[in-house]
C-alpha positions as CSV (number, residue, x, y, z in Angstrom):
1,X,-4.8,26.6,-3.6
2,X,-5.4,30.3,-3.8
3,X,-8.9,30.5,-4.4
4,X,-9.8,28.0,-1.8
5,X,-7.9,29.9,0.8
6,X,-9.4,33.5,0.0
7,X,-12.7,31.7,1.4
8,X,-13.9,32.7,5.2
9,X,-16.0,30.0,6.6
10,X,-19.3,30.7,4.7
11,X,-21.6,29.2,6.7
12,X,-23.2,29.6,10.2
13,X,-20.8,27.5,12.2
14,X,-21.2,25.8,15.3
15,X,-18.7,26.5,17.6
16,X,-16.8,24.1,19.9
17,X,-15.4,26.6,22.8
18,X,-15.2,29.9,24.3
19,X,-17.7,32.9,24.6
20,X,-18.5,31.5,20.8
21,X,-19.3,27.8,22.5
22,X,-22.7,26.2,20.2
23,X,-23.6,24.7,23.8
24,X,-26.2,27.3,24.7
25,X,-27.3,27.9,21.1
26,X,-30.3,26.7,18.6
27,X,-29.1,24.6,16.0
28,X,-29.8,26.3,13.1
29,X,-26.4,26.1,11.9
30,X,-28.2,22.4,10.2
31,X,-31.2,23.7,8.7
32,X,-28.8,26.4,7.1
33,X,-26.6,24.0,5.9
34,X,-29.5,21.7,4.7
35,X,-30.7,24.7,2.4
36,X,-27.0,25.8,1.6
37,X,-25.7,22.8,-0.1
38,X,-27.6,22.8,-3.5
39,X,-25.0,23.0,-6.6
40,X,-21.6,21.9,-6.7
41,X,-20.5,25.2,-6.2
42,X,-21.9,25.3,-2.8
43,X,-20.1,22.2,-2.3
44,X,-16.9,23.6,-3.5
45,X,-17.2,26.9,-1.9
46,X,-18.1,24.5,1.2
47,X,-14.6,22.2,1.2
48,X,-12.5,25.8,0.8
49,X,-13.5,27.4,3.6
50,X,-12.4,23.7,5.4
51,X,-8.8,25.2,4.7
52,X,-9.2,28.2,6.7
53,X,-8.4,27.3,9.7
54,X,-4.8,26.0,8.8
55,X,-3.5,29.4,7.8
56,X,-0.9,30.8,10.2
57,X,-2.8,34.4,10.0
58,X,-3.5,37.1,12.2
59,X,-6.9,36.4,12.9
60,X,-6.5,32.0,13.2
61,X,-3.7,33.0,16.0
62,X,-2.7,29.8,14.9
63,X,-0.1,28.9,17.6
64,X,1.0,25.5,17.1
65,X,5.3,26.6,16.2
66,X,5.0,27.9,20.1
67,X,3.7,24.2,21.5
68,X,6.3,22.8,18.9
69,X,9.3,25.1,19.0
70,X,9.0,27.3,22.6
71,X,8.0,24.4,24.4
72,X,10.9,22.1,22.9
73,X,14.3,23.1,23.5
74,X,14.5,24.9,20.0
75,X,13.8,28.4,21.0
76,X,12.4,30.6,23.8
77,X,10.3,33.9,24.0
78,X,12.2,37.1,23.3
79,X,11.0,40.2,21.9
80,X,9.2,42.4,23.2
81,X,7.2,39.9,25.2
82,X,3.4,41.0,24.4
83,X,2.4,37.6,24.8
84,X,2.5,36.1,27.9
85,X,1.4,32.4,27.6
86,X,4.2,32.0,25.0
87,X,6.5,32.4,28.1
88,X,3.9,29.9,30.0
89,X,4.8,27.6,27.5
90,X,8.5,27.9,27.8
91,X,8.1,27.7,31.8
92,X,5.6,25.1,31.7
93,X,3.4,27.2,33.9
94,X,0.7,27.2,31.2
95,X,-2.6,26.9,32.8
96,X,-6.1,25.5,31.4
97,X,-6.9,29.5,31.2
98,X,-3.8,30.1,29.5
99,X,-5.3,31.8,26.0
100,X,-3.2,30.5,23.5
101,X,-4.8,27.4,24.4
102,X,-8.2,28.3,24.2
103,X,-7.6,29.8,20.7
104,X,-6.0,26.5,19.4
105,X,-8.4,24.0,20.4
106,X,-11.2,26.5,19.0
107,X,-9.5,26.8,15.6
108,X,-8.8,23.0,15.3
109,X,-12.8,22.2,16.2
110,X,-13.8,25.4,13.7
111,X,-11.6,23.2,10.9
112,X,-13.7,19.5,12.3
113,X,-17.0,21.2,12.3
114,X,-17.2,22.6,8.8
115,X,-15.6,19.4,7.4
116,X,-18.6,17.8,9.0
117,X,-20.6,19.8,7.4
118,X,-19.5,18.9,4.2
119,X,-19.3,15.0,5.0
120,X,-23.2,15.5,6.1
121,X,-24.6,17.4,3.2
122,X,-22.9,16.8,0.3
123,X,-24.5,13.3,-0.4
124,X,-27.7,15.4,-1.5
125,X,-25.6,17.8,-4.1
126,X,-26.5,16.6,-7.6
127,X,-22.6,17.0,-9.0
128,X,-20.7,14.6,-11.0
129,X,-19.1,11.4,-9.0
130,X,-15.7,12.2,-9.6
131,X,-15.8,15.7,-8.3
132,X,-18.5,14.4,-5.3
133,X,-15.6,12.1,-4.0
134,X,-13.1,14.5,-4.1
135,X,-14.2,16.8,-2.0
136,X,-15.2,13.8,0.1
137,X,-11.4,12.8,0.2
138,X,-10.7,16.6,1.5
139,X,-13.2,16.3,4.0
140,X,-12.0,13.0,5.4
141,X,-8.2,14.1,5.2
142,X,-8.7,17.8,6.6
143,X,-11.1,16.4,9.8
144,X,-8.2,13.8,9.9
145,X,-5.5,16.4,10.1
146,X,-7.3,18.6,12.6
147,X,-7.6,15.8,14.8
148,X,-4.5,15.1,14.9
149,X,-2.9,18.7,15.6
150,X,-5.1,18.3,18.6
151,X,-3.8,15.0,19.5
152,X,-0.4,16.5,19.4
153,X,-1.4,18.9,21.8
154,X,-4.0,17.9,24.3
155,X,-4.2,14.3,24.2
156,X,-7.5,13.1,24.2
157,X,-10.2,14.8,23.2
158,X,-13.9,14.5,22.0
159,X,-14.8,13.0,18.8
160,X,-17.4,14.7,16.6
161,X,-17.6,12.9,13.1
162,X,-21.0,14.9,12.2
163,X,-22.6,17.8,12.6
164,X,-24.1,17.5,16.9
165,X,-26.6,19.7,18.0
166,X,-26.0,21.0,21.3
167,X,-27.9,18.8,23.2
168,X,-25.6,15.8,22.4
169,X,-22.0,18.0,22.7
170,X,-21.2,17.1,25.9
171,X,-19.5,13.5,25.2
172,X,-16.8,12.1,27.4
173,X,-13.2,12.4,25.2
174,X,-12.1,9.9,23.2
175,X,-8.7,8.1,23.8
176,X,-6.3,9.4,21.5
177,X,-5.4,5.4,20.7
178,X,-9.3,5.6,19.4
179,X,-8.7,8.7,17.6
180,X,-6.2,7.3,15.8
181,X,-7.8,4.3,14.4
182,X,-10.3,6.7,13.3
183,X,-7.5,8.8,11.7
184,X,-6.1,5.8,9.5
185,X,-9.8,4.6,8.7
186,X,-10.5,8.1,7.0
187,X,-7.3,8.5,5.6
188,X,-7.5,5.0,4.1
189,X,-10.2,6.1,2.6
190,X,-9.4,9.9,1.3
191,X,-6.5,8.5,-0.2
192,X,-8.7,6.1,-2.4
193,X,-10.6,9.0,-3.5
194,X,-8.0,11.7,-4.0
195,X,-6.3,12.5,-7.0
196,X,-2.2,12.1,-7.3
197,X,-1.9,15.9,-8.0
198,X,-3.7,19.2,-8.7
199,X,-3.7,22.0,-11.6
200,X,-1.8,25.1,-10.4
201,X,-5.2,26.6,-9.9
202,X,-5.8,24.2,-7.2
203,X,-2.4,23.4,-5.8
204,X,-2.8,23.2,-2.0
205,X,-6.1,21.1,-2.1
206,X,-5.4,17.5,0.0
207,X,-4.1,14.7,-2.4
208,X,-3.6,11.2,-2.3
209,X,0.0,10.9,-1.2
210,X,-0.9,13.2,1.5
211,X,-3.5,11.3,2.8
212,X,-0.8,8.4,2.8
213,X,1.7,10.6,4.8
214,X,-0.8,11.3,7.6
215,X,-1.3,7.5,8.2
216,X,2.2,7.2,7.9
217,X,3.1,9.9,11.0
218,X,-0.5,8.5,12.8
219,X,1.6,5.0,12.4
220,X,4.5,6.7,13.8
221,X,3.3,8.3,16.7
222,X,1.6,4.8,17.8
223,X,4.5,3.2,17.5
224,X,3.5,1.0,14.8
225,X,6.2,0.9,13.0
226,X,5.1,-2.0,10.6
227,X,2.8,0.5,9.8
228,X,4.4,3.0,8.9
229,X,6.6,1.0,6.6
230,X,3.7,0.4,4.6
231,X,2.2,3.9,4.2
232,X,6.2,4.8,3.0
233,X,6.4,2.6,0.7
234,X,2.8,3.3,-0.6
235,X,4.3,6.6,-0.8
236,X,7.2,6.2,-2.7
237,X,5.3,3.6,-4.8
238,X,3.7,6.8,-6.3
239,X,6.7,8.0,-7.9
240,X,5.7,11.3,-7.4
241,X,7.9,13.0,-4.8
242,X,11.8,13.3,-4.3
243,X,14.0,15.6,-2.4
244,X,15.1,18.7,-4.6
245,X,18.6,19.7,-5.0
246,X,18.8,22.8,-3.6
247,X,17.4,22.8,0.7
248,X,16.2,26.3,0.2
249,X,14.1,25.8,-2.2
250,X,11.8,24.4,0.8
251,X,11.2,27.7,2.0
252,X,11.6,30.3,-1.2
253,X,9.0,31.8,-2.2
254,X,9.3,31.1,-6.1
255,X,10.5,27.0,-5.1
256,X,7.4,26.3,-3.2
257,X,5.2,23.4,-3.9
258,X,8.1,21.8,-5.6
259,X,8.9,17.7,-6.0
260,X,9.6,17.3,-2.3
261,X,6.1,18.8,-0.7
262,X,4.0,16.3,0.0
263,X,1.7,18.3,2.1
264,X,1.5,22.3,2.1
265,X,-0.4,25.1,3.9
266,X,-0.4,27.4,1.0
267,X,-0.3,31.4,2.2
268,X,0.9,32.1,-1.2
269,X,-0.3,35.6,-3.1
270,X,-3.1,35.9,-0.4
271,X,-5.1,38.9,0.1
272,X,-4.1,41.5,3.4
273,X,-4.9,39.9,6.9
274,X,-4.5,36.4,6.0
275,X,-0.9,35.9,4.7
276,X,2.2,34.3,6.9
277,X,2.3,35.7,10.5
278,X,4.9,34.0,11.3
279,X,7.1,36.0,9.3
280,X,6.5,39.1,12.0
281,X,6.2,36.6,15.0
282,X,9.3,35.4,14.6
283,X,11.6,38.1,12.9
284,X,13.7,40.1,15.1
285,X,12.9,43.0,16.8
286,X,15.5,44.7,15.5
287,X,13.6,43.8,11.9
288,X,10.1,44.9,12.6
289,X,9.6,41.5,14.3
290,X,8.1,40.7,17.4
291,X,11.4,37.8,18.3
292,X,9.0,35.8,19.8
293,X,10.8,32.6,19.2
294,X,14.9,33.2,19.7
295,X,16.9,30.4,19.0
296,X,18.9,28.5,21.2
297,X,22.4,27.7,22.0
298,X,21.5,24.2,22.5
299,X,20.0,24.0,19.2
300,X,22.6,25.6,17.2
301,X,25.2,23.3,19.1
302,X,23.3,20.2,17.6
303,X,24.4,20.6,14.0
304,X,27.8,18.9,13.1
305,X,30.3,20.9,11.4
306,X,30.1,22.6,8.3
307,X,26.3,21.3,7.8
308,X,25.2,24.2,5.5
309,X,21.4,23.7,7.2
310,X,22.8,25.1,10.1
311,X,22.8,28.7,8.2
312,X,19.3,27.8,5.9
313,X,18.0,27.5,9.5
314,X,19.6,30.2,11.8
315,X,20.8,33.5,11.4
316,X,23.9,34.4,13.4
317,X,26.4,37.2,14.3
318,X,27.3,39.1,11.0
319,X,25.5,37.0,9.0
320,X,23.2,38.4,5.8
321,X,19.5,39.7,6.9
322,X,16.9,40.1,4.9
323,X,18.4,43.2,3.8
324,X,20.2,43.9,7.0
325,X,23.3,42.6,8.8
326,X,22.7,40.6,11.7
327,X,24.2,41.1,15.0
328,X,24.9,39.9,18.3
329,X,21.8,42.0,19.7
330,X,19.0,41.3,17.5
331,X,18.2,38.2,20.0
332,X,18.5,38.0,23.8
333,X,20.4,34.8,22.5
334,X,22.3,36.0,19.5
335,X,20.2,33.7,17.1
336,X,17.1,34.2,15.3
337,X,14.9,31.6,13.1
338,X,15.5,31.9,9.1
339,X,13.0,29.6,8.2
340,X,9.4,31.8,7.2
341,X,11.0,35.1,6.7
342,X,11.0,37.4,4.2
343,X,12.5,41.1,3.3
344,X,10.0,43.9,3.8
345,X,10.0,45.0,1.0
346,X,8.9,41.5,-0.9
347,X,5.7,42.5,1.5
348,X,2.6,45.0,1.4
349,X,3.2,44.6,5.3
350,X,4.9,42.5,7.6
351,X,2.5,39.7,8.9
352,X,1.4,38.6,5.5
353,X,4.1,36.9,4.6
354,X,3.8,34.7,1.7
355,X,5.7,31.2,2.3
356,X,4.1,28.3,3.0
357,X,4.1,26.2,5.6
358,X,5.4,22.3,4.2
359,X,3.6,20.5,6.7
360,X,4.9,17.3,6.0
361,X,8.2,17.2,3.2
362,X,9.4,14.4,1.7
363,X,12.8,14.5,3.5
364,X,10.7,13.8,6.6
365,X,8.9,10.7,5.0
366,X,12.4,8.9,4.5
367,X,13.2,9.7,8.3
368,X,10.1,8.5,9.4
369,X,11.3,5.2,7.0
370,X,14.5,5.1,8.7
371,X,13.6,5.7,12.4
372,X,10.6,2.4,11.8
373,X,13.7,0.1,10.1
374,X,15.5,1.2,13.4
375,X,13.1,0.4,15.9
376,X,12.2,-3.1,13.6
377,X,15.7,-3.9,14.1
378,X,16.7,-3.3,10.5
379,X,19.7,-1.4,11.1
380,X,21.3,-2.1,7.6
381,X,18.4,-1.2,5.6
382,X,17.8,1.9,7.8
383,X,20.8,3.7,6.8
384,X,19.2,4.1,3.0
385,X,16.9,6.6,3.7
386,X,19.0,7.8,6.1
387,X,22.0,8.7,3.7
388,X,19.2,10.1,1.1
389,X,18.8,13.3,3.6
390,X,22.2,13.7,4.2
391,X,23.8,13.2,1.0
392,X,21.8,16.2,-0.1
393,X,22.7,18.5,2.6
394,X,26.4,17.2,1.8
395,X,25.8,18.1,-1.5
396,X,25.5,22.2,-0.4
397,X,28.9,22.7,0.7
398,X,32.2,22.4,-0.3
399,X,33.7,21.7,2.5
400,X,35.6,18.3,2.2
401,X,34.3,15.6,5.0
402,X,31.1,17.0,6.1
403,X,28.5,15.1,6.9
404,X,30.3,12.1,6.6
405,X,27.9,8.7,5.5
406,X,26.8,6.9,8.5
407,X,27.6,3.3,8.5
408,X,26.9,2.2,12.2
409,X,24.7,-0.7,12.5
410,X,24.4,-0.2,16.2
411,X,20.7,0.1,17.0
412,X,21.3,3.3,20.2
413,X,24.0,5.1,17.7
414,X,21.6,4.7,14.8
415,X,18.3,5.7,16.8
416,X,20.6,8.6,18.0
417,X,21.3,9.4,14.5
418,X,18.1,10.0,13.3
419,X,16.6,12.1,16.0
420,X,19.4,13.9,15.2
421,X,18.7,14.7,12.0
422,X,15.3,15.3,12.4
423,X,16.5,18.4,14.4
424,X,18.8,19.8,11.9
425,X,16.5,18.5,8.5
426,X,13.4,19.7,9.9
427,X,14.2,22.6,12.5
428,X,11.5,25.0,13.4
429,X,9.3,22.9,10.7
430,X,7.1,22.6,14.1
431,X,7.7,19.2,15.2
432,X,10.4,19.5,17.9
433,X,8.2,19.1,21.1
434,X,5.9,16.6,19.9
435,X,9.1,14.0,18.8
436,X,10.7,14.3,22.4
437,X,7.3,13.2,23.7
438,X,6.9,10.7,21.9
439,X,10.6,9.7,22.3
440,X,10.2,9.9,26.0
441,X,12.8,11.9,26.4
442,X,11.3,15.2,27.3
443,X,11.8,15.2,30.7
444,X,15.7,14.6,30.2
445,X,15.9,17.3,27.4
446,X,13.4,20.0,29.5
447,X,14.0,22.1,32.4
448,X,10.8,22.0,34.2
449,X,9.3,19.4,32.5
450,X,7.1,17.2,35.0
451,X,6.4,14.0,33.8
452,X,2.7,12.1,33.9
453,X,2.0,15.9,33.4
454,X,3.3,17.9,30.3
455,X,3.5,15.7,28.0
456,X,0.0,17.1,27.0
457,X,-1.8,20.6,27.4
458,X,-4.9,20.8,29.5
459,X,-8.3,21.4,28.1
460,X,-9.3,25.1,27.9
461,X,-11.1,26.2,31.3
462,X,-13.4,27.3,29.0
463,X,-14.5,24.1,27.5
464,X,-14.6,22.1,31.1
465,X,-16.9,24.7,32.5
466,X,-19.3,24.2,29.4
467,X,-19.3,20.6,29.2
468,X,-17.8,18.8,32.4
469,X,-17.6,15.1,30.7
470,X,-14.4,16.2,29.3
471,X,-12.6,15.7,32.8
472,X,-9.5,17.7,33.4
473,X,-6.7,16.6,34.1
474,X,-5.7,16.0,37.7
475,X,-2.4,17.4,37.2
476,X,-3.7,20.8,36.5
């Protein structure tokens, strides 16, 4: 979607947090949107600059692969260590003034706010029905989608589902259980309203099969895995995704937004400043990076032999580059994420990379299939989906006896399974942390990890001080 991306927020927005907080200011930010929303341009204009804040740019500071990936047991900070709550996270000695923190719950509100202000005005826009619901159906999946990054993160949290002026911000948080009823409601309803598919000049915009995906992981990470069987097969049902041959093409520039994306945060042919910064965060320093995330050991150990992810994934010892030969020394651990990364000179400069971010893949729909079959106690049926991911990673290499088809009916080997190849299918796809909390496990995979306490972030000083209903955590 690159026009909708180009867009900076075009209105004056309310602001949720910080020194930028709405709490002490006049709400004018309604009365301008009152008088903004006129033509269905303004409307359109209005639902693009809803995108903005899931760009992995410079200026978003978008850190959600260091929760994810630095806080799991993926990766750890390297570099040249400029950023110091990256290592907080690692350590879990994060703290609610820890800044990453603050900038993520800012830019996940900035994303609820302006969808708000499209779900308030845009009743009063004199535009034809179709188009009117569509940009509905954005609305309602984008506020969805925010809310659940921050769900991810911090738990509960306050829910805004209009426009508030300041003298009615400071709510009590929601429970997260509430926030995701509200999440299925809305995507229910986006997904009614949302078209299968896009023209190329609007590829990125929210469609109906990713409104279905969201409910589906929502499902998931409530453990309703009846649920989540129905979103999948709703999904499939649409006969409009499948896994494509070649694994790569996930993450090339020229193969993006192919049969397997179901939902995509598009940095694609984007003006300077607001490209892929992940492609410098996470490149070595020996490649103009900043190594912030170095790959571990433990994660590299994971893969079974001869998987041909394993080197999609992570570059190693002597391995090709980018245009350079990789070595030993390039990481404090000798391995570096692949995934993101581009040679400099496919760049105008190194933090505006241009490939996407495939926020939820197809592959990841049939594990999320599998692991609900598992948990339902349909071991047999499970191992489908299951064979689906692997027989196309089987299908890279030539190597006689890899990946082997998994037959076990055994509900612990088969669970076991799964995880697994959530690691190795989806590694540093940003979801690493998140599944051992919501697996439990986190406190057996994490040194450090203090459970009843990490398995969310604390609320932002910042916000506390401004509006004390939100109640910190005890534990920090």
């Amino acid at each position: 979607m690159k026009s909708a991306m180009r867009l900076t927020i075009i209105l004056v927005l309310f602001q949720l947090s910080g020194c930028e907080a709405i709490l002490d200011k006049e709400p004018i930010a309604i009365l301008d949107a009152g008088s903004f929303f006129q033509t269905e341009n303004d409307a359109v204009q209005s639902i693009n600059a809803a995108y903005n804040p899931l760009l992995f740019n410079n200026a978003n500071n978008n850190f959600l692969w260091a929760f994810a990936e630095v806080t799991g047991d993926a990766a750890i900070p390297g570099g040249d260590g400029s950023r110091p709550g990256i290592v907080e996270m690692e350590t879990f000695s994060y703290t609610p003034r820890t800044e990453e923190l603050n900038s993520y719950w800012k830019l996940q509100f900035k994303g609820i706010t302006q969808c708000n202000l499209v779900l308030d005005n845009i009743v009063k826009v004199n535009m034809p029905e179709g188009s009117k619901n569509q940009i509905i159906g954005e609305a309602l999946f984008l506020r969805s989608y925010y809310y659940f990054l921050l769900t991810q993160v911090f738990g509960d949290v306050p829910l805004y589902l209009k426009v508030t002026p300041p003298d009615q911000l400071k709510i009590k948080k929601s429970s997260k259980a509430d926030i995701y009823k509200q999440i299925l409601s809305d995507c229910d309803k986006a997904a009614n309203l949302l078209p299968l598919s896009h023209n190329a000049s609007n590829t990125g915009r929210a469609t109906k099969g990713a409104a279905l995906a969201l409910a589906a992981k929502v499902s998931l990470y409530g453990n309703d895995y009846n649920k989540v069987l129905e979103y999948t097969s709703k999904i499939k049902a649409l006969n409009n995704y499948k896994l494509v041959k070649d694994y790569r093409e996930n993450f090339m520039k020229l193969t993006q937004n192919n049969t397997e994306s179901v939902w995509e945060i598009q940095h694609t042919n984007l003006e300077l400043g607001v490209g892929n910064f992940i492609n410098q965060w996470w490149a070595s320093i020996k490649f103009l990076g900043y190594g912030f995330a170095e790959v571990t050991p433990l994660y590299v150990s994971v893969f079974e032999p001869n998987d041909p992810r394993l080197k999609f994934t992570v570059a190693m010892n002597n391995d090709p580059y980018f245009g350079l030969i990789y070595k030993n020394s390039f990481s404090s651990t000798t391995y570096s994420p692949r995934k993101f990364l581009q040679s400099n000179s496919e760049l105008t400069q190194k933090a505006d990379g241009d490939i996407n971010y495939p926020a939820i893949r197809y592959a990841e729909v049939l594990l999320w299939e599998a692991e609900a079959l598992i948990e339902l106690g349909r071991m047999q049926e499970a191992l489908a989906p299951l064979e689906t991911v692997r027989a196309r990673a089987r299908a890279q290499t030539a190597v006689p006896g890899t990946l082997p088809a998994i037959t076990s009916t055994n509900q612990v080997t088969l669970r076991q399974a799964v995880r697994r190849e959530r690691q190795t299918e989806l590694g540093f796809e940003l979801h690493r942390f998140f599944d051992l909390i919501r697996w439990g496990i986190a406190a057996e995979s994490l040194p450090g990890f203090q459970k009843g306490k990490h398995e969310v972030f604390p609320i932002p000083q910042t916000e506390i001080d401004l509006n004390p209903s939100l109640l910190q955590n005890p534990n920090y």
